[in-house]
VMD Tcl script that builds the backbone (N, CA, C; Angstrom):
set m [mol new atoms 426]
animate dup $m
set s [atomselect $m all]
$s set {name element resname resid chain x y z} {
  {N N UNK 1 A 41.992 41.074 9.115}
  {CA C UNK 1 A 42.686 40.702 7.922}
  {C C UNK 1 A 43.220 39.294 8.074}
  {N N UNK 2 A 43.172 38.281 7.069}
  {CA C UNK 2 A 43.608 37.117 7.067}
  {C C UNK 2 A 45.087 36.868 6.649}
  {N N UNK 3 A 45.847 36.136 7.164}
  {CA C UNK 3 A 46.510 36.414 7.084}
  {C C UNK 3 A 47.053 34.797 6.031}
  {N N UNK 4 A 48.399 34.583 5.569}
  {CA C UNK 4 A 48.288 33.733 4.675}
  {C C UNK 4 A 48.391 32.360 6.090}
  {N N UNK 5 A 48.758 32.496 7.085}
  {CA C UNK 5 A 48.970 31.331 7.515}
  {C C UNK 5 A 47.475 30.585 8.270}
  {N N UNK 6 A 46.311 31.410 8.273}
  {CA C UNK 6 A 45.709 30.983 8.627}
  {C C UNK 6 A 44.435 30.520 6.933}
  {N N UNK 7 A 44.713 30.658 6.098}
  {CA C UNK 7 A 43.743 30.820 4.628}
  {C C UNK 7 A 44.348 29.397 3.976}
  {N N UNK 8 A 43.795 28.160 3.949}
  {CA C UNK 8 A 43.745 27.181 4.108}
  {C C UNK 8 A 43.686 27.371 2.024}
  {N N UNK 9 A 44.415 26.403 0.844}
  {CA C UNK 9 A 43.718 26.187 -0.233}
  {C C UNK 9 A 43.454 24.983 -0.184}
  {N N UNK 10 A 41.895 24.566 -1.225}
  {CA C UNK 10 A 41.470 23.752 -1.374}
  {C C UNK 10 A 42.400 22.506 -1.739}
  {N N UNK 11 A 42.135 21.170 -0.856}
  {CA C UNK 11 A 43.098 20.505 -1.743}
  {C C UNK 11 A 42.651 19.556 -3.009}
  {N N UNK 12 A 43.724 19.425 -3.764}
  {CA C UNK 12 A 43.273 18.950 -5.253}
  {C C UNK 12 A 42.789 17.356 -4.654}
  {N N UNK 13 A 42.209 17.044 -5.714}
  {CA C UNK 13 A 41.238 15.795 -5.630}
  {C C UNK 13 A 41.665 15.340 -7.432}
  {N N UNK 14 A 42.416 14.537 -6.577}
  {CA C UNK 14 A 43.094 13.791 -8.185}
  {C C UNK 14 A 41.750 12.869 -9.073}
  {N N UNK 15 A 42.289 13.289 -10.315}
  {CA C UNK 15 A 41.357 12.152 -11.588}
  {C C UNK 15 A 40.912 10.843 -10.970}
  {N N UNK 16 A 42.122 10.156 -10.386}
  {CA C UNK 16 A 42.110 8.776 -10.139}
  {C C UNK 16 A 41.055 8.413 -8.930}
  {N N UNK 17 A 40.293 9.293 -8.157}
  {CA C UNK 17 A 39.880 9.209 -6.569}
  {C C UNK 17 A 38.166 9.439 -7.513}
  {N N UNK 18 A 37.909 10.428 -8.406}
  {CA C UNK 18 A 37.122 11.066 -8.939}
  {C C UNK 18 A 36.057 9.930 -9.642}
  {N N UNK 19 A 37.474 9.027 -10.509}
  {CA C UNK 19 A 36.860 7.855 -11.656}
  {C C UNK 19 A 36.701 6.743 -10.505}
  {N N UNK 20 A 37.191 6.460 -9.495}
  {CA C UNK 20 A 36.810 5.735 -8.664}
  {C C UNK 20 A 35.558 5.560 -7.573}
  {N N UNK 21 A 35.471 6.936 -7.354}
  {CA C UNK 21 A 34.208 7.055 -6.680}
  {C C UNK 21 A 33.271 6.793 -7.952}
  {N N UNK 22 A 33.338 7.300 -9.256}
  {CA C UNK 22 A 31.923 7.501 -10.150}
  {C C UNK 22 A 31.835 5.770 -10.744}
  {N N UNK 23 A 32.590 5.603 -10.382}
  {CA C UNK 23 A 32.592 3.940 -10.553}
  {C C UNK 23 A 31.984 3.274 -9.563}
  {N N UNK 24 A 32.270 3.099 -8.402}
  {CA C UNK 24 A 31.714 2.426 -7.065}
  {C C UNK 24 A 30.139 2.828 -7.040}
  {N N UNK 25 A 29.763 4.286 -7.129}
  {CA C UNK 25 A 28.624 4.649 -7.557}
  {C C UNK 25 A 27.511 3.651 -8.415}
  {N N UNK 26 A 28.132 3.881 -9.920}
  {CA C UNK 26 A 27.330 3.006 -10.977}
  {C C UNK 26 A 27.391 1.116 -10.491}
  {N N UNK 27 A 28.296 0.538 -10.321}
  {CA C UNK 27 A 28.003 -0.371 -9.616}
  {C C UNK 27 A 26.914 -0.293 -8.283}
  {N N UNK 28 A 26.873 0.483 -7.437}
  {CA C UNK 28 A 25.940 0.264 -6.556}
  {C C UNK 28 A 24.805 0.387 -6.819}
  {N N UNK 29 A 24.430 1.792 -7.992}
  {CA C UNK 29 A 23.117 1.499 -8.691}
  {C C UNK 29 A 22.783 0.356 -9.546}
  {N N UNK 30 A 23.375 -0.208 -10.151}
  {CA C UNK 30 A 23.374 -1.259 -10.851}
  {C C UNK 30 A 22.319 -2.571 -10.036}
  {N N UNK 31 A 23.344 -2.542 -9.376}
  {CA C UNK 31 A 22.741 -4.047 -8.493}
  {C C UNK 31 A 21.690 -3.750 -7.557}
  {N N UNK 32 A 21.646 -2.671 -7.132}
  {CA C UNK 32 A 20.064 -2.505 -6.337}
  {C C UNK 32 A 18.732 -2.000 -7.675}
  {N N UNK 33 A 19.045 -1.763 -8.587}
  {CA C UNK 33 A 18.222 -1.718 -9.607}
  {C C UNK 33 A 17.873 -3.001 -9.763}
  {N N UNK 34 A 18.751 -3.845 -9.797}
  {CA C UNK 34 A 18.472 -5.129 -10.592}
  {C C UNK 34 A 17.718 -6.329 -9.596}
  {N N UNK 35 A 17.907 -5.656 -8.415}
  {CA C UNK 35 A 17.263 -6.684 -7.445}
  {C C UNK 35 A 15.662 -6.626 -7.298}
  {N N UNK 36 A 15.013 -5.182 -8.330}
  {CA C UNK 36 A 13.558 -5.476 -8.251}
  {C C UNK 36 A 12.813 -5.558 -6.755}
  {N N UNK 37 A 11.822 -5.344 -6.367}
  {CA C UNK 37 A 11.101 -4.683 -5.606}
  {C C UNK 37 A 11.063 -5.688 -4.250}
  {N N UNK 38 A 11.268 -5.097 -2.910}
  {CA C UNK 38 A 11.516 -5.885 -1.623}
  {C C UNK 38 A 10.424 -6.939 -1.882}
  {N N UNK 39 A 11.450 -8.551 -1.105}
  {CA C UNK 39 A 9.982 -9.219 -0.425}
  {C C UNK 39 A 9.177 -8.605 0.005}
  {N N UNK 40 A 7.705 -9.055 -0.097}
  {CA C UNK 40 A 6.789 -8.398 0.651}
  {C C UNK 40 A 6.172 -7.452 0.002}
  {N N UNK 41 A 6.105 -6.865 -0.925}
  {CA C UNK 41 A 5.618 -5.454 -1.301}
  {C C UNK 41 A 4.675 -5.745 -2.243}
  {N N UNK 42 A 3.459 -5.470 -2.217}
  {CA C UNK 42 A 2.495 -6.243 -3.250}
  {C C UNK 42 A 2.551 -5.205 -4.211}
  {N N UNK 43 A 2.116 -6.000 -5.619}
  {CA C UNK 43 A 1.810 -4.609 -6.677}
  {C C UNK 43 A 0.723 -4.271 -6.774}
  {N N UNK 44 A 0.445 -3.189 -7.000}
  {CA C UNK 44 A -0.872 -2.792 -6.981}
  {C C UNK 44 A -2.319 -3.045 -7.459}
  {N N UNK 45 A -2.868 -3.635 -6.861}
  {CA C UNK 45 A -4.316 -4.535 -7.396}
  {C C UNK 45 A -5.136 -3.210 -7.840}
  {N N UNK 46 A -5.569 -3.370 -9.216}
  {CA C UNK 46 A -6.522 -2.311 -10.373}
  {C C UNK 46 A -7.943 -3.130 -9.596}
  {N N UNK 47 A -8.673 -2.197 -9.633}
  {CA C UNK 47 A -10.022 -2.086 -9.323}
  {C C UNK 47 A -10.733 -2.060 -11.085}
  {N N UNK 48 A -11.796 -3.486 -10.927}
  {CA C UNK 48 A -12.058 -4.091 -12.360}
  {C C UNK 48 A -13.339 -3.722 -12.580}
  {N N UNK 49 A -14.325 -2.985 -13.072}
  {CA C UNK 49 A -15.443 -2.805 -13.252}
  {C C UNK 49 A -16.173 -3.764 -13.986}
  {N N UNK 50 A -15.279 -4.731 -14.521}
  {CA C UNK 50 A -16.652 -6.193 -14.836}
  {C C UNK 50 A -16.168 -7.294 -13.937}
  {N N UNK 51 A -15.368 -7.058 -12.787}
  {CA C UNK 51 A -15.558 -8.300 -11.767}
  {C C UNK 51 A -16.218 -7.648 -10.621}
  {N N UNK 52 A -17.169 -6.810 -10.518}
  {CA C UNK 52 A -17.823 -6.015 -9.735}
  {C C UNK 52 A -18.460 -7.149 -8.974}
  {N N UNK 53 A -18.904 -6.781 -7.675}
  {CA C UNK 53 A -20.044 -7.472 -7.448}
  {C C UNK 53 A -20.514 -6.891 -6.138}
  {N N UNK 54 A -21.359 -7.728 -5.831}
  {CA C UNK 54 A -22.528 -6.975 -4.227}
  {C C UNK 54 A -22.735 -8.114 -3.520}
  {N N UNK 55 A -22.461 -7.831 -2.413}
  {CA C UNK 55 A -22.673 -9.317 -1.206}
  {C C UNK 55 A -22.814 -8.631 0.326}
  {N N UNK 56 A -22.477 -9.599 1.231}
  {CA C UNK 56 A -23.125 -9.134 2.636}
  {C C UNK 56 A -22.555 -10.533 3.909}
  {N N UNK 57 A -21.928 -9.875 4.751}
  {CA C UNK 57 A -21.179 -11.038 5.546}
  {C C UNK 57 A -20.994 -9.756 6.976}
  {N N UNK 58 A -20.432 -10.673 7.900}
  {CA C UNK 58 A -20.336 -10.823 9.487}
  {C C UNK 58 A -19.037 -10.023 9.106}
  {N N UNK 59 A -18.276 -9.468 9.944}
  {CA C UNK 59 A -16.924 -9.119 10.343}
  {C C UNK 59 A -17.084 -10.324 11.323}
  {N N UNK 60 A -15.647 -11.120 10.758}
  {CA C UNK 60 A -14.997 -11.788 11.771}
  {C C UNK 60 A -13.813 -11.349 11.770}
  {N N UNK 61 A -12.909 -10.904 11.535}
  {CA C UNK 61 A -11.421 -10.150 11.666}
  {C C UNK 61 A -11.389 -9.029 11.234}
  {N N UNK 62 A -10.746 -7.916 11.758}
  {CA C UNK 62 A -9.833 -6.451 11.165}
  {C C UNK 62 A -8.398 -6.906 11.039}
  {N N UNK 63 A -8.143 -6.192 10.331}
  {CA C UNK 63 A -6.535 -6.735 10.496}
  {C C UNK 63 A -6.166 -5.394 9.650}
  {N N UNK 64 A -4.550 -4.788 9.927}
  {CA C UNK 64 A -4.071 -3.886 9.886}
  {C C UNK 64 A -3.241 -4.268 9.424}
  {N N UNK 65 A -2.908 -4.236 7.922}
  {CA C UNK 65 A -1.474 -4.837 7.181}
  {C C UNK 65 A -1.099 -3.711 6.218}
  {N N UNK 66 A 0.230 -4.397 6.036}
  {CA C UNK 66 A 1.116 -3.598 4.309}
  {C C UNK 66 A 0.705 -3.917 2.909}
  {N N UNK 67 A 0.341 -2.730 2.915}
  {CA C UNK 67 A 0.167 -3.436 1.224}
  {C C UNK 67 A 0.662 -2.320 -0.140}
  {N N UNK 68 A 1.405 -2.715 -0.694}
  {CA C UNK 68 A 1.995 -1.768 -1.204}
  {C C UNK 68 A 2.809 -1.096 -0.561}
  {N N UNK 69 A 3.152 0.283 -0.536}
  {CA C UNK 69 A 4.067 0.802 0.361}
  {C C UNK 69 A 3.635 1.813 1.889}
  {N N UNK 70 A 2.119 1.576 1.581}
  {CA C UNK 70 A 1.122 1.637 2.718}
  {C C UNK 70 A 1.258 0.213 4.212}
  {N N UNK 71 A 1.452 1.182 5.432}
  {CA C UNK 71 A 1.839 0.051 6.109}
  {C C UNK 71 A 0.551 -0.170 7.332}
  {N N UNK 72 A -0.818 0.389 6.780}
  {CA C UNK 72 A -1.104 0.705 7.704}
  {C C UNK 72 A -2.737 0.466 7.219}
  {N N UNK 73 A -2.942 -0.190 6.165}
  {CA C UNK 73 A -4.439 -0.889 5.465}
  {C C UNK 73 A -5.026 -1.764 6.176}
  {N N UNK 74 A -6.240 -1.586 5.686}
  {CA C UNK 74 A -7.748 -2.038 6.386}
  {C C UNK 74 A -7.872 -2.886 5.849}
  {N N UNK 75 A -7.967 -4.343 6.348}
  {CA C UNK 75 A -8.575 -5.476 5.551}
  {C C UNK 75 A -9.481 -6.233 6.432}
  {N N UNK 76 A -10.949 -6.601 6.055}
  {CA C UNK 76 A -11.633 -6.907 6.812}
  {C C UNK 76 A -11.615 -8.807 6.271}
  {N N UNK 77 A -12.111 -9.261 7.229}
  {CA C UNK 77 A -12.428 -10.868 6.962}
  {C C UNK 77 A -13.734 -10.570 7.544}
  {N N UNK 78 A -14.340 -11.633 6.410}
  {CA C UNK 78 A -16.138 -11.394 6.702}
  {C C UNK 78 A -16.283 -12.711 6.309}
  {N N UNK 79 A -17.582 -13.228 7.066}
  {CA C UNK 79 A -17.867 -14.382 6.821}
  {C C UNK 79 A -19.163 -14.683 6.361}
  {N N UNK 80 A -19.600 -15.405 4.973}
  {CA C UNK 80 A -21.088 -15.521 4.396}
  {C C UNK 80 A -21.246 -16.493 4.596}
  {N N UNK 81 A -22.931 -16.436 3.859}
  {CA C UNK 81 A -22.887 -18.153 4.187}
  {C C UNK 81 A -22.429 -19.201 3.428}
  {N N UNK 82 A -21.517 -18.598 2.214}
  {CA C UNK 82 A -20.537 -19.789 1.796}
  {C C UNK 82 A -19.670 -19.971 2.239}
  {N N UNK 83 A -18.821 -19.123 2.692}
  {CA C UNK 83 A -17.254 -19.263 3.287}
  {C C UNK 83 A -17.164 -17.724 3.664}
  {N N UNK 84 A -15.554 -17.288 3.689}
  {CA C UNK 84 A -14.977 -16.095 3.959}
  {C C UNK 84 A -14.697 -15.745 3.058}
  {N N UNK 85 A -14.759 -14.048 3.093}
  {CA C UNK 85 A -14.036 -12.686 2.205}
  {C C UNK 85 A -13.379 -12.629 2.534}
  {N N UNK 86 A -12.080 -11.866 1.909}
  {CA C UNK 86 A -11.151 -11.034 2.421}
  {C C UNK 86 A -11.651 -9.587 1.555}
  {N N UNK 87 A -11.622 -8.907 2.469}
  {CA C UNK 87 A -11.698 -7.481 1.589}
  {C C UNK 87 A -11.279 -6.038 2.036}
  {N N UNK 88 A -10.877 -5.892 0.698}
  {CA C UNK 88 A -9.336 -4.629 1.373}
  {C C UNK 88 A -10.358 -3.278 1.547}
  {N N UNK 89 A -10.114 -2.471 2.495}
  {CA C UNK 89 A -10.972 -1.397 2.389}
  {C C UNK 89 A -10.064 -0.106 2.672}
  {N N UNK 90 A -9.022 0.502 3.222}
  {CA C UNK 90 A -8.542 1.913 2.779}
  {C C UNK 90 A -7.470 1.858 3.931}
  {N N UNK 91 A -7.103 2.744 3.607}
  {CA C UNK 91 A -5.793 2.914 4.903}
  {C C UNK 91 A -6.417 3.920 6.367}
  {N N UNK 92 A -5.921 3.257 7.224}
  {CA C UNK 92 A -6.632 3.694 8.780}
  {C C UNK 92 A -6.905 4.931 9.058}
  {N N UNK 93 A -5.693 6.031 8.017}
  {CA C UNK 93 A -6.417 7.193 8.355}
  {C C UNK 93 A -7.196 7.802 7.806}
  {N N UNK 94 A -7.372 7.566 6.696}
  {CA C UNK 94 A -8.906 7.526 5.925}
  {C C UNK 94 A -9.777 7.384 6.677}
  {N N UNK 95 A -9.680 5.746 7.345}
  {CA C UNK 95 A -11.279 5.135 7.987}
  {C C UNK 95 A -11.178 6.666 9.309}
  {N N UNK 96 A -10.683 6.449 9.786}
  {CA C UNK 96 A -10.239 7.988 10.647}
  {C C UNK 96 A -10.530 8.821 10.521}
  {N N UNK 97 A -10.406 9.544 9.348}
  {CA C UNK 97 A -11.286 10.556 8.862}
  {C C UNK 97 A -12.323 10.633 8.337}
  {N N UNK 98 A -13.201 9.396 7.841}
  {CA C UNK 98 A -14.560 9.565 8.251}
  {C C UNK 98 A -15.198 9.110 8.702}
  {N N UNK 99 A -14.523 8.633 9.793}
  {CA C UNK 99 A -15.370 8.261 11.188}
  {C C UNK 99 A -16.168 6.995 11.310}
  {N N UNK 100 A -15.683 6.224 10.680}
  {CA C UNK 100 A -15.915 4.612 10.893}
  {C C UNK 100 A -15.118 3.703 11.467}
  {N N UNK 101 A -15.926 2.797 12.213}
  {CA C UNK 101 A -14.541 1.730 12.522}
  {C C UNK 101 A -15.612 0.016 12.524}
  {N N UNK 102 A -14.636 -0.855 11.933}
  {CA C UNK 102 A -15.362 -1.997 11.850}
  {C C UNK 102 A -14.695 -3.245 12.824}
  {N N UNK 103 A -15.722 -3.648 13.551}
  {CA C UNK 103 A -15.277 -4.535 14.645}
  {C C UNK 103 A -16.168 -5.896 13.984}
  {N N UNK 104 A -15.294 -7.265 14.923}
  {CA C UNK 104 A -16.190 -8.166 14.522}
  {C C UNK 104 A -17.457 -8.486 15.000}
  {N N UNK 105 A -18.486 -9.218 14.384}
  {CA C UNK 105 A -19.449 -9.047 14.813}
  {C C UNK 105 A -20.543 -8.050 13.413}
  {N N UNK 106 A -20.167 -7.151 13.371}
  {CA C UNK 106 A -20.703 -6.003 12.212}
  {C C UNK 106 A -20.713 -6.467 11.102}
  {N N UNK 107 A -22.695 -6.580 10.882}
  {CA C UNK 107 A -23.060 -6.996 9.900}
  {C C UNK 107 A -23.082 -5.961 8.647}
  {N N UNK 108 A -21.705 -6.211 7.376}
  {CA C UNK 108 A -21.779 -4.944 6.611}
  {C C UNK 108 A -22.212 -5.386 5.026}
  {N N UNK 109 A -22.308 -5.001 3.974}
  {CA C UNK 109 A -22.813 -4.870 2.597}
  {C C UNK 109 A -22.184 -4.260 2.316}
  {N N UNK 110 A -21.501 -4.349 0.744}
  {CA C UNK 110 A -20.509 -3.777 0.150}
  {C C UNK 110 A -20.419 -4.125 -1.641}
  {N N UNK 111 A -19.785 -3.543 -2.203}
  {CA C UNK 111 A -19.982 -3.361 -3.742}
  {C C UNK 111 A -18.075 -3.296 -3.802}
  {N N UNK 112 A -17.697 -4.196 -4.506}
  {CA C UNK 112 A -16.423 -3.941 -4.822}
  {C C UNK 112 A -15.843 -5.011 -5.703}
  {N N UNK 113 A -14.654 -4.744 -6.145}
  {CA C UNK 113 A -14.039 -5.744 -7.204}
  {C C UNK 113 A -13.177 -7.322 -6.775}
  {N N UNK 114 A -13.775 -7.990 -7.278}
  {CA C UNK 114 A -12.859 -8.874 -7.283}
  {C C UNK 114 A -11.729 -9.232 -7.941}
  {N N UNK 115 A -10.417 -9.377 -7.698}
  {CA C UNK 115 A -9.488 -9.550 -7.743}
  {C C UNK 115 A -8.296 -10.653 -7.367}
  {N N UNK 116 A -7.259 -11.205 -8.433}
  {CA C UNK 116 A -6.396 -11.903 -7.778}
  {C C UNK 116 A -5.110 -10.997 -7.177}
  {N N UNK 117 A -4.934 -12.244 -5.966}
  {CA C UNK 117 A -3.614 -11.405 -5.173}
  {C C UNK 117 A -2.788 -12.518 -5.051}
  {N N UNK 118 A -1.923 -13.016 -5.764}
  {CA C UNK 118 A -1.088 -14.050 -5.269}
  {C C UNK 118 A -1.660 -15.417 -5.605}
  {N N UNK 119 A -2.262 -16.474 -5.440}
  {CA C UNK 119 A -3.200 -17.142 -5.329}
  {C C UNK 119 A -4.334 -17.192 -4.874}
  {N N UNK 120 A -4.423 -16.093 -4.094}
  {CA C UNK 120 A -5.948 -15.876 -3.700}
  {C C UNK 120 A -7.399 -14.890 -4.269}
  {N N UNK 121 A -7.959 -14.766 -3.742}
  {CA C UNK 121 A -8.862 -13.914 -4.415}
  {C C UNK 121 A -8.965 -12.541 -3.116}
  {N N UNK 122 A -9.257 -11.527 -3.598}
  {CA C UNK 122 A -9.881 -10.403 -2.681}
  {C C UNK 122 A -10.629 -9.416 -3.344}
  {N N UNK 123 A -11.181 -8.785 -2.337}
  {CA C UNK 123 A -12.681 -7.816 -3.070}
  {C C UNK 123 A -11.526 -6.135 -2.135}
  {N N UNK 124 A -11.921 -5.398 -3.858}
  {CA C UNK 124 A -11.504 -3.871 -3.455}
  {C C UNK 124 A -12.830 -3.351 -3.340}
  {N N UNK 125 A -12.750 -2.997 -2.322}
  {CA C UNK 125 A -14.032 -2.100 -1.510}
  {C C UNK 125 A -13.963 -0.722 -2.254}
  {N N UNK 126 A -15.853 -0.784 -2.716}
  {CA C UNK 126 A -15.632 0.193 -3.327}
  {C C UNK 126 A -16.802 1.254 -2.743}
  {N N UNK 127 A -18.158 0.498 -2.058}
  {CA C UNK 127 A -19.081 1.181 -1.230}
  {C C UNK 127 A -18.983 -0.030 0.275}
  {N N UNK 128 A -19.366 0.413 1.448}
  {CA C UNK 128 A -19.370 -0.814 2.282}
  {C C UNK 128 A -20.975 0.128 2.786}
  {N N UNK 129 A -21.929 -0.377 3.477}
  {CA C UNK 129 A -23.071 -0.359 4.569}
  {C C UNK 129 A -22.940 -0.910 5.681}
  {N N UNK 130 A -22.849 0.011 6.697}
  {CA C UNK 130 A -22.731 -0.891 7.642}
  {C C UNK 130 A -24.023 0.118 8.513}
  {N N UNK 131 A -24.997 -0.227 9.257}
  {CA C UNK 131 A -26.250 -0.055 9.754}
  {C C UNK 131 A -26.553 1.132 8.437}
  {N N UNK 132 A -27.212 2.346 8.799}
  {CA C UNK 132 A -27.720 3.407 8.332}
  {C C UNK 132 A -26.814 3.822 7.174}
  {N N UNK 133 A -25.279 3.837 7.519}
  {CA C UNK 133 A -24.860 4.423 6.856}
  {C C UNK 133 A -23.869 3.766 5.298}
  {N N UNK 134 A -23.719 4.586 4.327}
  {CA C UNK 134 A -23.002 3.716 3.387}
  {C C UNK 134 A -21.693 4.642 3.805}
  {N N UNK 135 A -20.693 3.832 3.550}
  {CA C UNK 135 A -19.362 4.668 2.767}
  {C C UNK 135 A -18.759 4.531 1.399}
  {N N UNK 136 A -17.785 5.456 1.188}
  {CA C UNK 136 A -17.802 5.519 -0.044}
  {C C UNK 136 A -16.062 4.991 -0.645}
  {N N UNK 137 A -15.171 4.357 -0.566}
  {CA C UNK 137 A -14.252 3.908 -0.576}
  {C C UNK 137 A -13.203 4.564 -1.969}
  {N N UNK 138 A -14.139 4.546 -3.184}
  {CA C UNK 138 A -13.278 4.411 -4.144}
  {C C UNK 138 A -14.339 4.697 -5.571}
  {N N UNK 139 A -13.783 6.105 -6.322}
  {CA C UNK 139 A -14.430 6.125 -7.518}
  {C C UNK 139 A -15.729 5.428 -8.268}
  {N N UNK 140 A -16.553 5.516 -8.086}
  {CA C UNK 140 A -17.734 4.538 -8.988}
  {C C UNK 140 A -16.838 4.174 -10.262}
  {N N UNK 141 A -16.410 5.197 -11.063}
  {CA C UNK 141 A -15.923 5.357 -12.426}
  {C C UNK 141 A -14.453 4.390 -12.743}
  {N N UNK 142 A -14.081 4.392 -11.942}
  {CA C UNK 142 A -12.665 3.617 -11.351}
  {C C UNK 142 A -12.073 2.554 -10.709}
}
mol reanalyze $m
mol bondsrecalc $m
mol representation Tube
mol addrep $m
């Protein structure tokens, strides 16, 4: 049995503590709303079905970057015989799960969109070939 000296009542929580917290609150949402999306965070590049195109280059770089809120994307640098690609191809555990990996050197073929990123240009991988096999990156339809 409890007895009264050990049965604790809740203590009151005055108006004034209540409107103060729900205040400090809306200010803090306020200003991190308004600060709009971290340095660094790209927006999301749409895959364009009339900047399509088909080409064929060297891997000279992998590189493993952020893009979007993915920290962990495939971007290959390939080199033709006009200059260099950059071209984004999927996040690592994708390539992981189906069992590809692209080193430099690897002569690949690929079908994907071109796109601006900032001032630059890049291709969204949408089929790549690399010897025998194709992969498949991203929707035909899409």
């Amino acid at each position: 049995m409890l007895s009264a000296a050990n049965h604790r009542l809740p203590r009151r929580v005055s108006v004034k503590s209540v409107s103060a917290a729900v205040i400090l609150l809306v200010c803090c949402v306020s200003c991190f709303s308004q600060q709009g999306p971290p340095k660094g965070s790209a927006a999301p590049l749409k895959y364009d079905l009339q900047t399509e195109t088909k080409a064929n280059g060297v891997v000279d770089d992998v590189k493993v970057l952020s893009f979007g809120t993915r920290k962990d994307f495939i971007q290959l640098i390939l080199k033709d015989g006009s200059g260099t690609i950059v071209l984004y191809m999927c996040p690592k555990p994708f390539e992981d799960e189906i069992g590809v990996t692209f080193a430099k050197g690897d002569q690949i073929s690929f079908t994907g969109s071109r796109v601006k990123q900032e001032e630059s240009e890049v291709i969204l991988a949408r089929d790549v070939a690399k010897g025998e096999m194709t992969f498949t990156f991203r929707d035909p339809k899409r």
